[in-house]
ZAFI-588690 format. One record per atom (N, C-alpha, C): x, y, z. Coordinates in pm, whole numbers, plus 50000, padded with zeros to 5 digits. Layout:
N
XYZ
...
This chain:
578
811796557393496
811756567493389
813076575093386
813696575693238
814926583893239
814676599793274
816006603393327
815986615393371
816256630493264
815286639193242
815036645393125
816296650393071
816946659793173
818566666793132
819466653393077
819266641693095
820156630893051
819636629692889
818326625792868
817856628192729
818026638592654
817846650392706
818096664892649
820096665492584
820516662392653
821916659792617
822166652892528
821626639792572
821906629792445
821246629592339
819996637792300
819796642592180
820686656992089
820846664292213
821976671692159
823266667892094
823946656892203
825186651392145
825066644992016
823926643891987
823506637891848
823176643391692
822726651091763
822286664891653
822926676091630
823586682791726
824296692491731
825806686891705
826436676791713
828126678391699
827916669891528
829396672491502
829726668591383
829896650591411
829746642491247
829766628591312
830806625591364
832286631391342
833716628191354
834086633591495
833306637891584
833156645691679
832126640091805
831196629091738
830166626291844
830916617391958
832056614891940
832266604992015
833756610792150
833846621092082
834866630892188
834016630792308
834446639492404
834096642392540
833736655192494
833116659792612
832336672492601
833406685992580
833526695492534
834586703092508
834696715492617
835556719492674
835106725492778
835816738692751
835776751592837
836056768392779
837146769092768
838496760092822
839956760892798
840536753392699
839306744892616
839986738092527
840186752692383
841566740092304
841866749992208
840906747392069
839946735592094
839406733791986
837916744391921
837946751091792
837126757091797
835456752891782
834476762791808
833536759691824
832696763791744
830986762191705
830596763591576
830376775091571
830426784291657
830046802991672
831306811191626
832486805091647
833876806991579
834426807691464
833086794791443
833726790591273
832916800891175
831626800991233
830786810891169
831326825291135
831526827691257
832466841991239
833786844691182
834316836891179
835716835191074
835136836090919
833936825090939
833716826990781
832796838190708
832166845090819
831696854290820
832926864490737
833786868490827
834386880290768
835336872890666
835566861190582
836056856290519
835076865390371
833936859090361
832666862990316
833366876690250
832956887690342
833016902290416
834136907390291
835816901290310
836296907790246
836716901790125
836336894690084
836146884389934
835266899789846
833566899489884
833056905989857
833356922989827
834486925789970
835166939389948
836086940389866
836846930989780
837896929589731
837446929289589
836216921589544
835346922289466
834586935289400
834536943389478
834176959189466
834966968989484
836246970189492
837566974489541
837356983589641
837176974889723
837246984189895
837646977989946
838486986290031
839836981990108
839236969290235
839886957890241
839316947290351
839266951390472
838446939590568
838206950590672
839306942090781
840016950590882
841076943390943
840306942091114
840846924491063
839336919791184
840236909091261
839696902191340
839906891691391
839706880791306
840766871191252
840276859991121
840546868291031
840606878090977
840996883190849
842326878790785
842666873490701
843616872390654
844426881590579
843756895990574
844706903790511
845016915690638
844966909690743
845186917790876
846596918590858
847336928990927
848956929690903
848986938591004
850576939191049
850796948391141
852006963791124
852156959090965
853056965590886
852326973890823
852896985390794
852066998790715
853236999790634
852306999590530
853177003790402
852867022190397
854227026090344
853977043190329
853467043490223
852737056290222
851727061890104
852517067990034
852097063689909
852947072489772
852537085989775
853057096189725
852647107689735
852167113989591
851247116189569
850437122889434
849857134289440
850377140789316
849497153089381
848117156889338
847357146889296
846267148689257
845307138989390
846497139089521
845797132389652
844427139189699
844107149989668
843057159589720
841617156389613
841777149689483
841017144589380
840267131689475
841197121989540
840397110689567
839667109689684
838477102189724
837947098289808
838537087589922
837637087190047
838137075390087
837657066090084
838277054590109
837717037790031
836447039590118
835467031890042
833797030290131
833687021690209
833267024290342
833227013390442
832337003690455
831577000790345
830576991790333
831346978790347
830336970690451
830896958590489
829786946990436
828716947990495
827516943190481
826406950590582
825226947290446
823986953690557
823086942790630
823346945390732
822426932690844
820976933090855
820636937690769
819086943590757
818506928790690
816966927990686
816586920390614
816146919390520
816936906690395
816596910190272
815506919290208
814366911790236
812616915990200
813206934590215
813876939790350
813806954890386
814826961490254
816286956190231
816616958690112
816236958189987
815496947489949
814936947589808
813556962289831
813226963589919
812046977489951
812606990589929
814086987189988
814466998889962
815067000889816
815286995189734
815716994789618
814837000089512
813646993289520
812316999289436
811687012389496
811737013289645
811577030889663
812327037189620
813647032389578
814657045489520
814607045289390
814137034789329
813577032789206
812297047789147
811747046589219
810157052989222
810827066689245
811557070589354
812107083289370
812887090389276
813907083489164
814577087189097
814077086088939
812627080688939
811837084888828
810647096988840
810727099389004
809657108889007
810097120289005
811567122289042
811777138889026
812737142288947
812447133788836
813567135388708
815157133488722
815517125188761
816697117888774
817277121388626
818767120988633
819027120488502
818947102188410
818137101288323
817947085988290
818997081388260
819917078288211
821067072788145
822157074688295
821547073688399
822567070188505
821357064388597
820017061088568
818817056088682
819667038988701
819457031888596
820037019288585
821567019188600
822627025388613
823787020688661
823807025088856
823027032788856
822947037889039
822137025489097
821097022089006
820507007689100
821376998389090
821926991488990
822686979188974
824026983689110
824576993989106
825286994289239
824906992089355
823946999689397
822786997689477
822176981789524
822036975989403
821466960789383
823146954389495
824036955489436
825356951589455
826156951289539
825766964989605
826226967389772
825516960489879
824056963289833
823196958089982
822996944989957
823596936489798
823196920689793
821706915589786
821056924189670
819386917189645
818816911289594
820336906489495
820326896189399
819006898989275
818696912089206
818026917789130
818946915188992
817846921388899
818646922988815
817536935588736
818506944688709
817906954988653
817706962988493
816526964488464
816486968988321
815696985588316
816256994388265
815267007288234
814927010288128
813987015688074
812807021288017
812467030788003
811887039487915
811207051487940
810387054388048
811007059988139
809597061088245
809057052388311
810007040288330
809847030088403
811087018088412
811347010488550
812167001288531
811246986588573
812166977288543
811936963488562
813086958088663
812856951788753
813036949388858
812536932388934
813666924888859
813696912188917
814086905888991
813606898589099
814216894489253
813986879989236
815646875389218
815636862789238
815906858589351
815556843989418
815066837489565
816406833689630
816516833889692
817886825889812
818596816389779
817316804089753
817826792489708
817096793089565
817996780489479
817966783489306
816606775389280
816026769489318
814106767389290
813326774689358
813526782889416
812596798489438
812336802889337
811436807389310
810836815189210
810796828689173
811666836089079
812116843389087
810486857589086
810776870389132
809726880389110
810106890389014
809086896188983
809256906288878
808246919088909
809636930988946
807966944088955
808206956988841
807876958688807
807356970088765
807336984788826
808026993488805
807867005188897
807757015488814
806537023688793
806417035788650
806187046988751
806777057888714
806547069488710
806537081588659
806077090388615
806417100888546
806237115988602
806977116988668
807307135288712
807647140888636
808647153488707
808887164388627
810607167188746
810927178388718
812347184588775
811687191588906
812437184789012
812567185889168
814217187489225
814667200989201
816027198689240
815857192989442
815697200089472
815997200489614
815577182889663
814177177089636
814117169289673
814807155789575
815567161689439
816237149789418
818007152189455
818167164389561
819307164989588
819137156989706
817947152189763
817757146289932
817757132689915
817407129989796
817427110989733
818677109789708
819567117989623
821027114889617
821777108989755
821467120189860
821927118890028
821517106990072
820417100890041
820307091990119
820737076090046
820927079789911
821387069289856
822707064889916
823437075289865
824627076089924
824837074590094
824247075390172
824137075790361
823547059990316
823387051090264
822407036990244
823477029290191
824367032790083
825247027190055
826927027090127
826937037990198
828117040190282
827547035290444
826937026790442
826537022390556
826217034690674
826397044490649
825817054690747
824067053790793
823377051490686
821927048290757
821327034590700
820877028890803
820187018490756
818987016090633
819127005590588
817607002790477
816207005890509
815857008690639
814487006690660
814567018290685
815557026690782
815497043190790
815467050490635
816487043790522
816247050890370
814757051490346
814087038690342
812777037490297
811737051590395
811767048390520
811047059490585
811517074290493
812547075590505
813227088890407
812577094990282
812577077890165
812087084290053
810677088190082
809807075090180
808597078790149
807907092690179
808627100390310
808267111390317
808797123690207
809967123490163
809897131790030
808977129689945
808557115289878
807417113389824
806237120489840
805957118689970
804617123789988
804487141190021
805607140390020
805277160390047
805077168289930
804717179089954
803967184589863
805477193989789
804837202089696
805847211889633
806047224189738
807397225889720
808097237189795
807447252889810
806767248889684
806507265089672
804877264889572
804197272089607
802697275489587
802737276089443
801237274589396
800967272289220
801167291389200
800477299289256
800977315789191
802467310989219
803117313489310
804387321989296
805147308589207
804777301189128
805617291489031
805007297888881
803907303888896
803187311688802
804267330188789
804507333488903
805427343488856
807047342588835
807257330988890
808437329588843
808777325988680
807587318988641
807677318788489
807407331888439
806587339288463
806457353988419
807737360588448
809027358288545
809967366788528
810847358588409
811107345988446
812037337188331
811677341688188
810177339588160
810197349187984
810547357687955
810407367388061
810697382688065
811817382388037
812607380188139
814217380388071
815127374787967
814467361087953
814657357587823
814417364487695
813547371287678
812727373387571
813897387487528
814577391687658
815307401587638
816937402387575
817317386687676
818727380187652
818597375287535
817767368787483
817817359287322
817127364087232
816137367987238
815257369187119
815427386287101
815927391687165
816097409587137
814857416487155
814017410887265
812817419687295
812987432987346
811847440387367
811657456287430
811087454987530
811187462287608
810697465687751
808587461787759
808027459087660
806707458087582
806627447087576
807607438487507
807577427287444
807607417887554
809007419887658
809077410287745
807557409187846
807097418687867
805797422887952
804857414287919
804627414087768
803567402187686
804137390687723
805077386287708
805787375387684
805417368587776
806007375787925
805567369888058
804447366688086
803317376688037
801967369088090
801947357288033
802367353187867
801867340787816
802277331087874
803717332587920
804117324587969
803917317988137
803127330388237
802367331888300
800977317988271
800347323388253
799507317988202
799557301188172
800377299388096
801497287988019
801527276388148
802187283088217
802187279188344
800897273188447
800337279088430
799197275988540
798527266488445
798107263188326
797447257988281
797627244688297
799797244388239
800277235388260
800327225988435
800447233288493
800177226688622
799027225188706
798157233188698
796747230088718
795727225588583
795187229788517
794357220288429
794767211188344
796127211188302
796417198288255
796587183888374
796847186788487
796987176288557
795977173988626
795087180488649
793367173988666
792987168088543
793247173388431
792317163888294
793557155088169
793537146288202
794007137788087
793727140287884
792357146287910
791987150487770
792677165187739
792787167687850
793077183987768
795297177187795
795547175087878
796847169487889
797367168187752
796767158887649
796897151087579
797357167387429
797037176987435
796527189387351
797387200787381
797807201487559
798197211887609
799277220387567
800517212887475
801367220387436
800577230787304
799837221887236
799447226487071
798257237287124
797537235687241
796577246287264
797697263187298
798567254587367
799317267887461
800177276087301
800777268087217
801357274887143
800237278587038
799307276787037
798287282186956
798067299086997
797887299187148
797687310187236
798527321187177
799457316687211
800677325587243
800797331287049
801137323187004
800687328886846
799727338286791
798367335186829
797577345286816
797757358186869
798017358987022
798037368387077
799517376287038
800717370386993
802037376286980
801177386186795
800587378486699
800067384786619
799157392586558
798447390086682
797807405086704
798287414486743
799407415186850
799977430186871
800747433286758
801387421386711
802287429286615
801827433186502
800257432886493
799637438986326
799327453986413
799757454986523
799237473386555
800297483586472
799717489186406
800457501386326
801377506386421
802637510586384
803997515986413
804897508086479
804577491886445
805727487886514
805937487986632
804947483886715
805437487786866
805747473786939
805447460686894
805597452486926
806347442186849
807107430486884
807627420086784
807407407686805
806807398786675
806017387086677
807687380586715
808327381386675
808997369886702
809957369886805
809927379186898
810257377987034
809107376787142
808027378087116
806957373387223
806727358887172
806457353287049
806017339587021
807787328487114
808587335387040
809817327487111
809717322587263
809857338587331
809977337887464
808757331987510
807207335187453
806127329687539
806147317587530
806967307787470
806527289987474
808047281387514
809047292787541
810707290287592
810277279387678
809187279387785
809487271587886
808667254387842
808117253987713
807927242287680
808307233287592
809377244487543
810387238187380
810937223087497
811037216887416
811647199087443
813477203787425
813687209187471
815277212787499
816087204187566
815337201387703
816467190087800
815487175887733
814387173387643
814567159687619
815407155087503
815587160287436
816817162187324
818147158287378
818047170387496
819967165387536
820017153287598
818877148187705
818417135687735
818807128387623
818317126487536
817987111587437
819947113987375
820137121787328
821967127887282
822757121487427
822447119887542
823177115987646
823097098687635
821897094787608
821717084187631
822257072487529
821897084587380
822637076887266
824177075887271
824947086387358
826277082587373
826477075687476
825697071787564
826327066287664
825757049787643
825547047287466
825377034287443
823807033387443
822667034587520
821717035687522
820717033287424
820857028387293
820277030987131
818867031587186
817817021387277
817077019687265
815837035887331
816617038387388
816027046787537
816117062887449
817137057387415
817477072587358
816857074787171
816637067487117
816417063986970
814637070186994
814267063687126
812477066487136
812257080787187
813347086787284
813627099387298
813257110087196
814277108987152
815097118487042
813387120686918
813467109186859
811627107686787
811147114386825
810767115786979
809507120087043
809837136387000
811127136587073
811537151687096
811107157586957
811447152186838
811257160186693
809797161686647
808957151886667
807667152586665
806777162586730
807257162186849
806927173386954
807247187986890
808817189986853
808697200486795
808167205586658
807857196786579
806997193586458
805407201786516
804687194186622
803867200086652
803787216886723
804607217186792
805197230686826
805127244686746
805637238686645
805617248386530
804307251286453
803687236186409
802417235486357
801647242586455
801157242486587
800627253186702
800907264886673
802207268386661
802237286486613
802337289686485
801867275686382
801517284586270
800007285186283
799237275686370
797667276986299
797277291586423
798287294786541
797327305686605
798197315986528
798667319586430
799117335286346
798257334486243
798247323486176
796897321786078
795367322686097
795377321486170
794277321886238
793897337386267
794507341786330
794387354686319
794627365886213
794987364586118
795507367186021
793847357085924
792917353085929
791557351485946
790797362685954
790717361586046
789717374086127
790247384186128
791097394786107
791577407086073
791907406885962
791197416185850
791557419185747
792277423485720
792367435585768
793527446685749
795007438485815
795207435585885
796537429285971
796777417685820
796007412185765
796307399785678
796617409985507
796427418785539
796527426285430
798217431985454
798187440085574
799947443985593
800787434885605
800267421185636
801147414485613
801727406785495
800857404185388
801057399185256
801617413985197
801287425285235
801897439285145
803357439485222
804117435285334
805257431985353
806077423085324
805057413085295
805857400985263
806357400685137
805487412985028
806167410284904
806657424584885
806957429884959
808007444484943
808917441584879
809417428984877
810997427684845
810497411684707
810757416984586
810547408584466
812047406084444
811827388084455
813287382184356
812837377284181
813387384084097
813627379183974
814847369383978
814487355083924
816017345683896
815447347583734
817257344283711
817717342083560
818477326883577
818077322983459
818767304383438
819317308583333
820437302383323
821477302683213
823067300083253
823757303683135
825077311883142
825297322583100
826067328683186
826087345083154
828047340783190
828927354983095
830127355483071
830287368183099
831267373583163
831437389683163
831717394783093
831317405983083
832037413482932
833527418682955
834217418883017
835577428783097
836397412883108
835467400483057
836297391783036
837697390182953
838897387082913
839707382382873
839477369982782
839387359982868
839367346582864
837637338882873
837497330982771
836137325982754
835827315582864
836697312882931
836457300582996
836057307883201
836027317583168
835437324283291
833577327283307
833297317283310
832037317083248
831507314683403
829727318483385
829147320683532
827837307583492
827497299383516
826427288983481
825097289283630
824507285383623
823167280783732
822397293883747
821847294183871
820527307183890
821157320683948
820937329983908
821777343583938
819997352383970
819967356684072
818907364184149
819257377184114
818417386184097
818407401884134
817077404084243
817197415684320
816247418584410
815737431384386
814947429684348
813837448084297
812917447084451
813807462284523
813137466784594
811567475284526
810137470484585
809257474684570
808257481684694
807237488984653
806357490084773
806827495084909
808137499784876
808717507584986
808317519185030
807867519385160
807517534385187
808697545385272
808317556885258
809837560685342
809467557685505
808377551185520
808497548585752
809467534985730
809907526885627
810567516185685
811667515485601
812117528785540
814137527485510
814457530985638
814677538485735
815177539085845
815157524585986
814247518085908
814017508386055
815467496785996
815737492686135
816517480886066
816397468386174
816327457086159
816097445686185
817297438886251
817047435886425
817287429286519
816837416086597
817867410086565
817007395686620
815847392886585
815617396286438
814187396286380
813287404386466
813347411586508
812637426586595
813077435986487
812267444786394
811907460986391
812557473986464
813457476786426
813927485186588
814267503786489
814017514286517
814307524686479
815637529486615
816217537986570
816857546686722
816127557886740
815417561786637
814617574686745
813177569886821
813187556286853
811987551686938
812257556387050
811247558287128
811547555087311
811967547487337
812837549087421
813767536587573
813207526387569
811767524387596
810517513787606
810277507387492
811027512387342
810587503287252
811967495987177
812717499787268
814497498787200
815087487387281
816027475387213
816567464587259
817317474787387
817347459187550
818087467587620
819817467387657
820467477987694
821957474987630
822757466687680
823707464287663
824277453487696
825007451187815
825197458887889
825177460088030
824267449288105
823227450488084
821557447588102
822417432388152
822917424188120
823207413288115
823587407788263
824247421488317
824897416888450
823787416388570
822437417188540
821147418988598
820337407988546
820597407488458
819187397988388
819657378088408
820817377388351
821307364288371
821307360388517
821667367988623
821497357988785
819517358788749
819637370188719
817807372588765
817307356388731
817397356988589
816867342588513
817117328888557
818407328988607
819357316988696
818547310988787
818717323988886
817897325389049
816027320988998
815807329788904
814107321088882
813977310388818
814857303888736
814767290888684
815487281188788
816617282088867
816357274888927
815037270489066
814637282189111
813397279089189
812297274689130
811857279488999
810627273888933
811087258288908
812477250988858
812647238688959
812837232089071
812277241989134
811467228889285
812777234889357
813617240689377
815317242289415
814947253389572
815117248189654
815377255789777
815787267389824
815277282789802
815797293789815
816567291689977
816687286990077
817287286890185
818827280690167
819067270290048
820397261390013
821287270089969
822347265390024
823847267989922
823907263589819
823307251889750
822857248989612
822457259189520
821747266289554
821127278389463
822207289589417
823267289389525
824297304889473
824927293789433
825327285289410
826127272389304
825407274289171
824477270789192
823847268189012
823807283089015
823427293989034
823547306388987
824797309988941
826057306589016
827077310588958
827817298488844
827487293888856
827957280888757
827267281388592
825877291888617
824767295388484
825367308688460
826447319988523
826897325688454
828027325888419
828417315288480
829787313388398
829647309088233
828787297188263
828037293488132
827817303088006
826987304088046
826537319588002
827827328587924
828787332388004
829427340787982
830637331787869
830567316887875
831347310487773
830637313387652
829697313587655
828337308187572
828347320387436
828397333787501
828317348487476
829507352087395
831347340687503
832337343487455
831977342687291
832087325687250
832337315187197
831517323987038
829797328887084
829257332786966
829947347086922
830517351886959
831597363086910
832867359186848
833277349886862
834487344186786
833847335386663
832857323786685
832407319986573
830987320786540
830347333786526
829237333486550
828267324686417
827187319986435
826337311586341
826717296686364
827727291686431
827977278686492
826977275786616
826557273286636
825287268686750
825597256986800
826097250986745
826737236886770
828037234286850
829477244286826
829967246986928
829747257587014
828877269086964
828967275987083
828297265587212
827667266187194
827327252387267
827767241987352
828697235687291
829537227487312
830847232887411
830947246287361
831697255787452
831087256187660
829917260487648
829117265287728
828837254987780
828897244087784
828337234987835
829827226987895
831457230687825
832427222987897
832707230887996
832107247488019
832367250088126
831847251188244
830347243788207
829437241988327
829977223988382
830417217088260
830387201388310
831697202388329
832907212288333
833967209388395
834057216588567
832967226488596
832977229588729
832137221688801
831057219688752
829957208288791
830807192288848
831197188988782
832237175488852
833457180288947
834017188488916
835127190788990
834417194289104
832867206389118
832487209389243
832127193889325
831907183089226
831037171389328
832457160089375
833537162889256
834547153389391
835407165689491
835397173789462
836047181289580
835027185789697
834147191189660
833037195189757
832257185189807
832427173789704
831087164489731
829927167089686
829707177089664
828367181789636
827557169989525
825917177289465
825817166089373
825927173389220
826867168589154
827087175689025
825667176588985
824417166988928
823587168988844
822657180188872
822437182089024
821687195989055
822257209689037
823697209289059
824377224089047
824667226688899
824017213788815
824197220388632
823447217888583
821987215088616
821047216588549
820577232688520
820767238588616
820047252488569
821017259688427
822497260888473
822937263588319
822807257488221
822947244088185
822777238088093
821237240388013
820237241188097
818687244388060
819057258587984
820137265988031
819737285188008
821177278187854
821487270587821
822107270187686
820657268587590
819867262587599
819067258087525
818187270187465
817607276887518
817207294887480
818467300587405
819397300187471
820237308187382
820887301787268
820717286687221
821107283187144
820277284887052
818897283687044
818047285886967
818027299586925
818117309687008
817997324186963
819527328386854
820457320186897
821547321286792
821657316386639
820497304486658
819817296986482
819187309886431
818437315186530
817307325586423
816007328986510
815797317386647
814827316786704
813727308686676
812247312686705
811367304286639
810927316986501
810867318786444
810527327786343
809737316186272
808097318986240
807337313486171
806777319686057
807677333585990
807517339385859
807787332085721
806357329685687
806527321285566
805757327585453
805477319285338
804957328685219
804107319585143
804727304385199
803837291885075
803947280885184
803317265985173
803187255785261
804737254585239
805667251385173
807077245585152
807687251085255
807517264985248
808377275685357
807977271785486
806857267185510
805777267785633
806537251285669
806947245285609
807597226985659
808817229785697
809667238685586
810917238585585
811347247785753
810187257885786
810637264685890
810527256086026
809397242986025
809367234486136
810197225786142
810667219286031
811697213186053
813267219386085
813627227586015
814297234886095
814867237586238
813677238286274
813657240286449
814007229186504
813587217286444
814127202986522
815427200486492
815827203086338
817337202586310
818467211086398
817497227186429
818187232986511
818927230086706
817787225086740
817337219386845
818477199586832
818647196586782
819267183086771
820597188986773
821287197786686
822697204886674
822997208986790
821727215086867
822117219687018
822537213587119
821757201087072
822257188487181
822757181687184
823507179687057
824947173287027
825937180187055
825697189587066
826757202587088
827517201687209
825987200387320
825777203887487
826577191387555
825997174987474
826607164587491
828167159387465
828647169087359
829987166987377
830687176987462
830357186187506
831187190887577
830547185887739
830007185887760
829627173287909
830367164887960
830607154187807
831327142687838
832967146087825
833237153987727
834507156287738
835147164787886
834407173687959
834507178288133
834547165788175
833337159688139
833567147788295
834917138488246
835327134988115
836497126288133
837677135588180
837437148788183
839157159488202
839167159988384
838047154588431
837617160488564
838457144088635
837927133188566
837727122288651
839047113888542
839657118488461
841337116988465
842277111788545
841877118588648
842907115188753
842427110088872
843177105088942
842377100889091
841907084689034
840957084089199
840167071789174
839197072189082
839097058089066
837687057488985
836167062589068
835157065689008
834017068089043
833127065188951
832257055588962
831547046288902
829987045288980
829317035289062
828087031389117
827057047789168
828127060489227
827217070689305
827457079889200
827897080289087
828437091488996
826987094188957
826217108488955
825267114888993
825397129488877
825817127188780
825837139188676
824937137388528
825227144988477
824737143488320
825837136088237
C-alpha cells in the first residue's frame, strides 16, 4: 500500500500548480520565483488603486503599487488651502458583502425616517453603493426607495427591496446618521458596527416628552404671532393654546388613528377658525382674527414641502418634485377651505357677531363708472381717460372706528393698554433666539449640542437679512426671501467644509423661520371675504403666495452653495445640505 504523504503530494502537485509548472521541482523559500499568495496580493492592491483612481483618491503607496515613488513633489500653494479636505482613505471594506448591502438599506430606512433632505437621499446612497462595492442600483420616490442587488456572478439573480418610510424632522438623530455614514465611508467604522448604530437610533424613542413638545409649540405661536402677523400680548396667548393643542392632537391622536389622520389638518384649522372668530366678534376690539388664525395653524402650513418639491425641481428631479409641489397646493387649498368653514360656521350660530360683521364689511361702498371721461382743465382732446374709474363712499361710519387704524390686518388704537398694542420693535432681540431655540428643539434637536447655538445664530442672522431686505423692497416676498435664505445657505456650507459640521441641520431651523415671515409679508392668511369668488381667489392666493416663497428660498440656497464650493475640492457623494 502507497504511503499517504506520497499521495497527498502528488495530488497536490496536480491540482494546486499551474500546468506549465507541474513539472518543475518543488520551489523552495530562497527561490526568486513568486508564489500564488504574492500574486494575489499584488493584484489585490492593483485592484485597490485602479478603483481609488476611479473615485479620485489619492493611491495607496504599498508594496506592488505602481504609483509608489520615492520623490515628493512640492505642494502648490493656494490660498483657498484651508477650503479643502483631505483625500479619503477608503481602500476597501473587508466586510461581507450580504453585511454591506444591510448596511446600505438601514441607512436607507434611517434617512427616510427622520426627514433627510430628499433630493440628496439617492445621490448619498449611490456613493455609499460605490465605496463599499454592492453592486446596487438605486432609484427614489416619495417616501420610499428601490433598491436592487445584483449577484457576483452575471446568472445570479438579481434582488429587489423596497424600503418605505415616513417620519417627520429629527435633527439630532439625523445629525448621528450623517456621522456614521460618513465614519462607514471613511473607513473609520466598520459595516456591521454602522448597522448596530442605525438600529439603535431607530429604535429609541423621542428626546423629549409629548407635554414639553406641546409647550414648545405654545411658545413658537406665541412669538410668531407677534414677529409676523402683528399680534397683542392677548392674541399671542390664544394663539399658543391652539397651537398647543394643534400639537398634541397631531402627535398623539392622529398617530394612534389612521381615520382621524386622514382629516387632521382640516379638523385642526377648522378649530382654530372658530375659536380665532369668536373672540374677535367680542365688542371693542380686543382681539384679532387674523393674527390668532395665522399664528394658530403656522406650525402646519406645508412651507418646507414646497421648498422640498422647488429643490427637487431644480436639482432636475421633475418627477419627485412635480408630485410634491401638487400635493403642497392642494393641501393648502384645503387649509384655507378649513378656516373658511370654522369662521362660517360660527358666524352660524351667533347672530349678532354675523351681523357686525356683514355691517363692517359694507362700511366702505365702491361705486364704478364705465366709460370715457376727458378732463375739463384739458387743452388737448386726445388726453382722454377710458375703462373703470371707482369712487369710494365712506358709509356707516361710526366715530369708535375713525381713530383705529389697521396693522398687519390687526385693529390697533394708541390709547389701548400695553396688553392690547403691537409689541415694539426692540421686542425682536428677545423673541427671534426665543423662537429659534423652541423651533429648533420642537425638532427633535439636542438642548445639550453645540448644534443648537449654531442654528440659533445662523436663524438670526437670517432673520435679520430677511427684516433688512423687506425695508428696502418691501411687497417682494420673493426676494426678500431669496435674500434670507443666501445668508443662511452661505454660512450653513461654509460652517460644514470648515468646521465639518453638517450643513443640513444647522439651516433647517432658519430657513423654516423664512416661511412665517414670508407669508406674513404677502398679507398672511387673511380669510376676509364678501362672495364665493373672493372666498377662491383668497385660497388660492395662499398657494401662489407660498410657491413665490419657495422659489425665492431655492434660489438663494443654490446660489450660497455654488459661492461656497467655488473653490477648493470638489464635494460630491457626503454633501449633506439643502
Amino acid at each position: 500500500m502507497d504511503d499517504p504523504s506520497t499521495e497527498s503530494q502528488h495530488i497536490k502537485r496536480q491540482t494546486g500548480s499551474p500546468p506549465a509548472a507541474q513539472g518543475q521541482p518543488p520551489r523552495n523559500t530562497t527561490s526568486d520565483w513568486p508564489c500564488e499568495e504574492e500574486i494575489d496580493a499584488k493584484r489585490e492592491v492593483h485592484w485597490m488603486n485602479a478603483f481609488a483612481r476611479l473615485n479620485g483618491i489619492e493611491p495607496r503607496k504599498g508594496e506592488g503599487s505602481s504609483t509608489s515613488t520615492d520623490v515628493k513633489k512640492p505642494k502648490r500653494f493656494s490660498p483657498f488651502a484651508f477650503l479643502r479636505r483631505a483625500p479619503s482613505g477608503v481602500s476597501k471594506n473587508l466586510e461581507d458583502l450580504a453585511v454591506r448591502r444591510n448596511f446600505l438599506l438601514k441607512l436607507a430606512k434611517a434617512l427616510l425616517y427622520f426627514g433627510a433632505p430628499p433630493h440628496r437621499i439617492e445621490s448619498q446612497l449611490i456613493a455609499a453603493d460605490t465605496i463599499l462595492n454592492t453592486r446596487a442600483e438605486i432609484v427614489y420616490l416619495p417616501n420610499i426607495v428601490i433598491v436592487t442587488m445584483h449577484g457576483e456572478e452575471p446568472e445570479e439573480v438579481a434582488r429587489t427591496y423596497f424600503v418605505r418610510s415616513k417620519g417627520r424632522l429629527a435633527l439630532t438623530s439625523l445629525h448621528r446618521v450623517h456621522i456614521i455614514y460618513r465614519d462607514v465611508l471613511h473607513d473609520r467604522m466598520g459595516a456591521q458596527e454602522g448597522i448596530d448604530s442605525l438600529r439603535r437610533i431607530l429604535r429609541a424613542p423621542p428626546i423629549y416628552p409629548l407635554k414639553f413638545r406641546c409647550f414648545l409649540a405654545f411658545i413658537c405661536s406665541s412669538t410668531i404671532c407677534v414677529l409676523a402677523f402683528g399680534g397683542s400680548a392677548v392674541d399671542m396667548f390664544i394663539s399658543g393654546i391652539c397651537a398647543s393643542i394643534l400639537q398634541y392632537l397631531g402627535l398623539s391622536a392622529a398617530n394612534k388613528s389612521s381615520m382621524y389622520a386622514n382629516v387632521y389638518e382640516i379638523s385642526v384649522s377648522i378649530f382654530v377658525a372658530f375659536v380665532a372668530r369668536g373672540l374677535s366678534s367680542v365688542p371693542g376690539h380686543v382681539f384679532c382674527y387674523s393674527a390668532i388664525s395665522s399664528a394658530g395653524v403656522v406650525l402646519i402650513l406645508p412651507g418646507f414641502t414646497v421648498l422640498i418639491s422647488s429643490l427637487e425641481l431644480m436639482s432636475k428631479n421633475i418627477f419627485c418634485g412635480s408630485v410634491r409641489i401638487v400635493y403642497a397646493i392642494i393641501y393648502t387649498l384645503f387649509l384655507g377651505f378649513g378656516l373658511t368653514i370654522g369662521s362660517d360656521f360660527y358666524l352660524v350660530l351667533d347672530r349678532r357677531a354675523r351681523r357686525q360683521y356683514y355691517h363692517n364689511s359694507s362700511s366702505t361702498n365702491f361705486t364704478y363708472i364705465h366709460g370715457q371721461f376727458v378732463f375739463s382743465n384739458s387743452t388737448s382732446p386726445l388726453n382722454m381717460m377710458s375703462g373703470v374709474i371707482g369712487t369710494v363712499l365712506h358709509s356707516h361710519a361710526s366715530n369708535e372706528t375713525t381713530s383705529l387704524k389697521v396693522i398687519k390686518g390687526c385693529l390697533r388704537d394708541d390709547s389701548w393698554s400695553w396688553w392690547r398694542q403691537p409689541f415694539p420693535w426692540y421686542a425682536v432681540f428677545i423673541l427671534v433666539p426665543l423662537y429659534s431655540t423652541c423651533s429648533s428643539l420642537s425638532n427633535l434637536q439636542s438642548w445639550r449640542s453645540i448644534q443648537l447655538l449654531v442654528m440659533v445664530t445662523f436663524s438670526c442672522a437670517a432673520y435679520a437679512a430677511n427684516k433688512a431686505t423687506s425695508i428696502l423692497l418691501p411687497g417682494r416676498t420673493d426676494i426678500v426671501s431669496a435674500a434670507g435664505a443666501f445668508v443662511i445657505g452661505l454660512l450653513g456650507n461654509i460652517y460644514s467644509r470648515v468646521v465639518r459640521g453638517t450643513a443640513f441641520t444647522s439651516m433647517v431651523t432658519g430657513v423654516l423661520f423664512l416661511v412665517p415671515s414670508g407669508i406674513a409679508q404677502g398679507g398672511g392668511l387673511n380669510q376676509n371675504y364678501r362672495n364665493s369668488s373672493e372666498q377662491y381667489s383668497v385660497g388660492f392666493s395662499l398657494a401662489l403666495r407660498m410657491i413665490s416663497l419657495a422659489s425665492g428660498v431655492t434660489v438663494g440656497l443654490f446660489v450660497s452653495q455654488v459661492l461656497v464650493y467655488l473653490f477648493g475640492s470638489r464635494k460630491n457623494g457626503a454633501h449633506f445640505a439643502f
